[in-house]
N, C-alpha and C positions, 0 to 999 in steps of 0.2 A: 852521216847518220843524223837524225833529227832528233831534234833536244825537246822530250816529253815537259811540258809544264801542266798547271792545275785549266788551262785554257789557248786552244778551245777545244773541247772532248771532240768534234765531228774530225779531227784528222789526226788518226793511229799514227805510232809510228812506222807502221808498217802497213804499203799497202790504200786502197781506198774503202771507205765506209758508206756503205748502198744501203738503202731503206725500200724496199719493194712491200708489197702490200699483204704479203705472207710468206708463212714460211715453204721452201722448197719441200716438193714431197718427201725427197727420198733422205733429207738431212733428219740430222737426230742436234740439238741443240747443245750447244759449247764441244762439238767433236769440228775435228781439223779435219780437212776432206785436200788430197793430193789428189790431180788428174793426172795419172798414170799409169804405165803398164804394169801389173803388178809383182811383174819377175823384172824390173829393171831396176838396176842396182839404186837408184832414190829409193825406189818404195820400199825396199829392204829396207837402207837405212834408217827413213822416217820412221818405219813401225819400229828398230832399235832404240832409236833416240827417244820414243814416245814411253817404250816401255822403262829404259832408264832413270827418265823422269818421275814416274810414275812410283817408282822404289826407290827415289832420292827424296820426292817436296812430301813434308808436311800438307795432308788434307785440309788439316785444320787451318793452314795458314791462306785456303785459297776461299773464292766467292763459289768456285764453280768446280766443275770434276772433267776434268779433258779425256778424251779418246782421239784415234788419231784413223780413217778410213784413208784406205787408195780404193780410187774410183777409174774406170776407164772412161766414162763419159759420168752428161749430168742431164738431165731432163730439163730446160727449162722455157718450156712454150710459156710459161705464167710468171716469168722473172726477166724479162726484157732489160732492164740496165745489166742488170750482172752478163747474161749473154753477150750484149753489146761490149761489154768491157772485158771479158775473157776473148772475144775475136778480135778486138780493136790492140789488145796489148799482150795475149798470149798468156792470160795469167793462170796457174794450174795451182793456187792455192789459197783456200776457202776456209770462214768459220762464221756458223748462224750464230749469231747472239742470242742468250734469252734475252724476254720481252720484259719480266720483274712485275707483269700484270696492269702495267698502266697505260703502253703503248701496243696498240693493235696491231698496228704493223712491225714488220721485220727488219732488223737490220743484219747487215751483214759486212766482214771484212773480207776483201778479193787482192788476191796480191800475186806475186810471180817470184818462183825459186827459183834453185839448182842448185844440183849436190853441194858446192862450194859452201853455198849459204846455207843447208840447209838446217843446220841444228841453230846456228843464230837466228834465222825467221820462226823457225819454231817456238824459240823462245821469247821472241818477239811478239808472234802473233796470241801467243798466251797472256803475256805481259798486257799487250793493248785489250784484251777479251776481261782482265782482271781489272783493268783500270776503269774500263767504261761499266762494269758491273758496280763498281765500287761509286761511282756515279749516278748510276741509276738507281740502286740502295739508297743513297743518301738523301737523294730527291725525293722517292720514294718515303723513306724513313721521317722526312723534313714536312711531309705532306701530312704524314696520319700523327706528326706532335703537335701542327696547328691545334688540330681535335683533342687531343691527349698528352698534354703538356706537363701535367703531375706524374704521370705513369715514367715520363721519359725525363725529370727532372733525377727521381728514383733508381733511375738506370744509371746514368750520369752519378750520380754517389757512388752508387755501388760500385761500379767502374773504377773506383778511383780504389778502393781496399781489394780489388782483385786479383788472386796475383799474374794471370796472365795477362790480363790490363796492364798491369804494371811491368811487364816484361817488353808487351809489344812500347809505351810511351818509352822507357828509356832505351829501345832500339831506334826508336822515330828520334830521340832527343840527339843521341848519336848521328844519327843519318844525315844532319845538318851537317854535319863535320867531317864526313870522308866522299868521296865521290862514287853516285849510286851506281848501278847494274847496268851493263850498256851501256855508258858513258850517258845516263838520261838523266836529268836536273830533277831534284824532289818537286812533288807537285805540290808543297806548301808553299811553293814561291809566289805566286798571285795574292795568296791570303795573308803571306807575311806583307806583301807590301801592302794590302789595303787597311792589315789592323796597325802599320803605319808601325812596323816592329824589324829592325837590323839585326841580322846575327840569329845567331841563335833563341832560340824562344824559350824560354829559363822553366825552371819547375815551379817557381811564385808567379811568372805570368801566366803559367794553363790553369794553377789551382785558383788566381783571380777569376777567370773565363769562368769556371766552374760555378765561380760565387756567383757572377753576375747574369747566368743562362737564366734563369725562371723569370727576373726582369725584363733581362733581351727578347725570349722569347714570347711575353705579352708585353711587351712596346712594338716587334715584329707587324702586329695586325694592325697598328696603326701609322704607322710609317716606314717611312726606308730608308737605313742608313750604312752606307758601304762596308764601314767597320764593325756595328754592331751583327750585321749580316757575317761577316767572316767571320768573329768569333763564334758563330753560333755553325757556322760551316767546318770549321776547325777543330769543334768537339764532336760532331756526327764525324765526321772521317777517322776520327782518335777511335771509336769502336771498331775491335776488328770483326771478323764472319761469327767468330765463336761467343763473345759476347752479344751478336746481336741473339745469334740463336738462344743463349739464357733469359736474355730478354723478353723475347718469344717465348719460352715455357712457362715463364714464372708468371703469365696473365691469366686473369680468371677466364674462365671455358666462355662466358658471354664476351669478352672482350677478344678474346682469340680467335671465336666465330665474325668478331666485325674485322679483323682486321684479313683474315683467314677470304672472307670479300672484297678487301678493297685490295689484294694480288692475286688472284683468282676467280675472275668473275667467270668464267666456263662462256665466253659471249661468242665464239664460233660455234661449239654444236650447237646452241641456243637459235641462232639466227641462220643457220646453213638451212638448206632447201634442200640439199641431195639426198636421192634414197641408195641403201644397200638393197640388190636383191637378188636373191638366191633364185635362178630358172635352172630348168630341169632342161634337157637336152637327148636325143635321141640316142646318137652313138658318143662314142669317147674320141677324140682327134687324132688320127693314126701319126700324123707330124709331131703334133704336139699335147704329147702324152698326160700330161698333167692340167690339157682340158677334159675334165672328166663328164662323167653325165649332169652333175649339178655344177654350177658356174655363177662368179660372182658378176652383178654388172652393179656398175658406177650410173645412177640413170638422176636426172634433174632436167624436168620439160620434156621436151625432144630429143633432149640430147640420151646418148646411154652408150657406157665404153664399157668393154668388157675388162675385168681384170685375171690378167694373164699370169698366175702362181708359176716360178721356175720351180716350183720343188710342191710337190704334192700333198706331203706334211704339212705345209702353211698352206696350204686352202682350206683343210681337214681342220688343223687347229684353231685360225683366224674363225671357222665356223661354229667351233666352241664358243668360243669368245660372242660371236652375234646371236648364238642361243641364248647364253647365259645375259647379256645385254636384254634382250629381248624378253626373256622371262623373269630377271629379277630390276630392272630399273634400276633406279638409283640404290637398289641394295645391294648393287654388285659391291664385292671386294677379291683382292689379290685372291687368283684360280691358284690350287695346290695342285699343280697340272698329272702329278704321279695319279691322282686318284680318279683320272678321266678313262684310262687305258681302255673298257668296255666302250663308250660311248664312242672313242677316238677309233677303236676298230668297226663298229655299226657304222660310221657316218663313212670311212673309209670303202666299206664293202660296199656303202648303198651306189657311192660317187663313181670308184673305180672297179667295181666288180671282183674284187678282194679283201679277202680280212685283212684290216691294217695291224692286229694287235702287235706281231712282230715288227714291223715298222716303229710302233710306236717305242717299244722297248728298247729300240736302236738307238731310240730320240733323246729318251730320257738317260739310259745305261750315265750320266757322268752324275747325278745326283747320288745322295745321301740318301737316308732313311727319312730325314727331318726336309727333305725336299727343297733343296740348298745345293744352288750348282756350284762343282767341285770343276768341270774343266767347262769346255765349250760346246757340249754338244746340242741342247737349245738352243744356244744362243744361235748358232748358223741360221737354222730354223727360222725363229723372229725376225734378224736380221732380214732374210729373205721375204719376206712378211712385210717389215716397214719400206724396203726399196720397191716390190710390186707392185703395194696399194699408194705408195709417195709418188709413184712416177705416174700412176693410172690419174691422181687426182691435179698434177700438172697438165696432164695432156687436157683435164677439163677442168681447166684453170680455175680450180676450186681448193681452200684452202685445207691440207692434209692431215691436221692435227688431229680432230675428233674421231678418225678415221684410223688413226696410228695406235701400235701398241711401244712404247717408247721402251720400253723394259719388261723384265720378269712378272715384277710387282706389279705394274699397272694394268689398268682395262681398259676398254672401250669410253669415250665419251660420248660419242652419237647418239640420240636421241634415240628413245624405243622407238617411237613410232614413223624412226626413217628406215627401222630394219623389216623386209618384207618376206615371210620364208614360205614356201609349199608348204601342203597341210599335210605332207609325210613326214617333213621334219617338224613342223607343231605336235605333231603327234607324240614326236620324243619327248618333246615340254611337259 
C-alpha cells in the first residue's frame, strides 16, 4: 500500500493522475465510473458499497459529494492518455476531478479493481479525490488571501471560537498519535518538518501561528521562507469544508461577486465555437425511433454530428432547456419542470406525431407538489441526456460542459447565440 504524505499531490494512492484537456462528455464530476457489465456481481456490489457509504459519512465532513455509475464502455475519441492507459493496463475504474475554477483542464484518476478490492479502492479512490480537493482549495484559497488578507485574517479568529473548528483541531491534535485510515501517514508530515517542529504540534504552537498569520502573510509578497510558508499552509488546511463555506457567506455581496469570479469564470461557453441546432426532417427513423422529425446536430465549421437521444423524453426536454436558454439568456434559472407539461406534450406531437402529455406525467409521476424529486424518475431521464449530448461532443472533441445539464437544478450554459431553432419552434417563444 502507499503511504499518503502532504507531497507530491500528482500521485494518489490509488491508481494514476491524467490531465487531458477536458472533461469527458459523458462524466458528471466527483462520480466514480466502473467499466462493467451492469448485472455482474462488482457492479452490484460497487452500487451497495456506494450506497452504504453514502448513509454512513457525514456531508459535512467532505469537499465533494460521490455518486458511483457502471458504465459498459466510455467514449473517448477526445481523451487519448486515459484510453491509452485503460488498453495498456486494463483499468475499469475512473473519477473526473473538479477543476475548483482555476485549472482549465481536467484531471482524472484511472485505476483498476476487482471484487476483492473493491470496497478498499472505493474508499481509496474517495480518499485520494478529497485529498487533492483539499489541495486545490487551499491553493485556491491561498491565491484570493494574497488579495484579501484582512477578510481571511477574520476568518482565522473566528475559526478558533467555533465550535466545530474546535472539534475538527482537536481530532487533527489526536491524529498525530494513532495511526490514520488505510495505514496512510498524516499529511502534516512535510509541514511539520519544514516548521522545523517534532511530535506532536501542541495547542500554544497553532495559537502562536494564529498570532503570527497577518505578519507572515505580508512578509509572504516579499520573500520566501520555507517555514513561514508552512505555517501559513498549516492554518489554510486547519479549515474544514464547512468553515470555509461560513466563510463564503458571511462576505459582502461585492466581495462575493469577485470571488464568485475568480472559481467560475464560465470560460468554455465563452470561447466554444460549436452551434446547437435544431433541423427539421422529413420522416421519423423506422430503426431508430427516437430520431423524430426535429433533430439535434452538434455543428462547428464543417463538421456536424448529429445527436442520437436513447429515450425520446430527453430530446423533448433537452429542447425545453434550449428554448428557455434561447429566450431568456443569462436570466435563466432552475426550470420547475412540473409546470412545462403543455409545452412538453406540443413539442412532443410536433417531433414524434403524438401528444407527449401522458409521456410526460410518466416522467415526472415521483415528484411532490413543491416539485422535489422523491425517487428517480427524472433523474433516468437527464441522466440519459448527459450520456447522449457527453458522448456526441467527444466524438467532436469538443469540450461537454456548456452543453451538459449536470443536475435538476441546473441549466444550459451555452451561449444564446450558438442555439439555432426553426421559426416553428421560435414561434413557441
Amino acid at each position: 500500500m502507499k503511504i499518503i504524505d502532504n507531497d507530491p499531490i500528482d500521485k494518489p494512492c490509488i491508481g494514476e493522475l491524467i490531465e487531458e484537456q477536458c472533461a469527458v462528455g459523458q462524466f458528471a464530476d466527483n462520480c466514480l465510473y466502473l467499466i462493467a457489465d451492469p448485472e455482474a456481481d462488482i457492479a452490484k456490489r460497487a452500487v451497495d458499497i456506494i450506497e452504504q457509504f453514502k448513509q454512513i459519512a457525514d456531508c459535512d465532513d467532505y469537499y465533494n459529494t460521490y455518486e458511483l455509475e457502471v458504465v459498459q464502455n466510455v467514449e473517448l475519441k477526445n481523451h487519448p492518455k486515459i484510453k491509452e492507459h485503460i488498453e495498456q493496463h486494463g483499468d475499469n475504474f475512473l473519477i473526473q476531478l473538479a477543476s475548483h475554477g482555476f485549472n482549465e483542464k481536467k484531471r482524472f484518476i484511472v485505476a483498476k479493481t476487482d471484487n476483492d478490492k473493491l470496497f478498499e479502492n472505493i474508499n481509496l479512490m474517495i480518499y485520494a479525490a478529497e485529498r487533492i480537493a483539499k489541495f486545490d482549495i487551499a491553493a485556491l484559497l491561498r491565491s484570493f488571501v494574497e488579495d484579501n488578507t484582512d477578510e481571511f485574517v477574520e476568518l482565522a479568529r473566528n475559526a478558533i471560537t467555533d465550535k466545530r473548528f474546535q472539534s475538527n483541531y482537536f481530532a487533527a491534535l489526536s491524529a498525530n498519535t494513532i495511526h490514520p485510515t488505510f495505514g496512510m501517514a498524516s499529511s502534516t508530515a512535510k509541514l511539520k518538518e519544514q516548521m522545523e517542529i517534532k511530535g506532536v504540534i501542541t495547542h500554544k504552537q497553532r495559537m502562536e501561528m494564529y498570532d503570527r498569520l497577518l505578519d507572515n502573510l505580508k512578509k509572504s509578497h516579499k520573500k520566501h521562507d520555507p517555514k513561514m510558508e508552512a505555517e501559513i499552509e498549516f492554518i489554510i488546511k486547519s479549515i474544514d469544508p464547512a468553515t470555509l463555506r461560513m466563510f463564503f457567506q458571511r462576505q459582502s455581496p461585492k466581495l462575493q461577486e469577485k470571488m464568485s469570479d475568480f472559481v467560475n469564470p464560465k470560460h468554455l461557453a465563452e470561447v466554444s465555437s460549436m452551434d446547437l441546432e435544431i433541423r427539421w426532417s422529413e420522416k421519423i427513423d423506422k430503426t431508430r425511433k427516437t430520431d423524430g422529425h426535429y433533430r439535434l446536430f452538434l455543428s462547428r465549421g464543417d463538421e456536424r454530428l448529429m445527436v442520437h437521444f436513447s429515450r425520446s423524453a430527453g430530446f423533448v426536454l433537452y429542447l425545453i432547456y434550449l428554448i428557455d436558454r434561447k429566450k431568456n439568456g443569462d436570466k435563466v434559472d432552475t426550470l420547475n419542470i412540473v409546470q412545462y407539461k403543455q409545452l412538453f406534450g406540443k413539442l412532443y406531437e410536433m417531433t414524434y406525431g403524438i401528444n407527449g402529455e401522458t409521456i410526460f406525467t410518466d416522467m415526472v409521476k415521483n415528484f411532490n407538489s413543491e416539485g422535489e424529486l422523491q425517487q428517480k424518475g427524472l433523474y433516468t431521464v437527464l441522466k440519459s441526456i448527459r450520456e447522449d449530448i457527453g458522448n456526441t461532443c467527444e466524438r467532436m472533441q469538443e469540450p461537454a460542459e456548456p452543453f451538459l445539464l449536470q443536475d435538476m437544478k441546473a441549466h444550459l450554459a451555452v451561449l444564446p447565440k450558438h442555439i439555432i431553432l426553426p421559426e416553428k419552434i421560435m414561434a413557441l417563444i
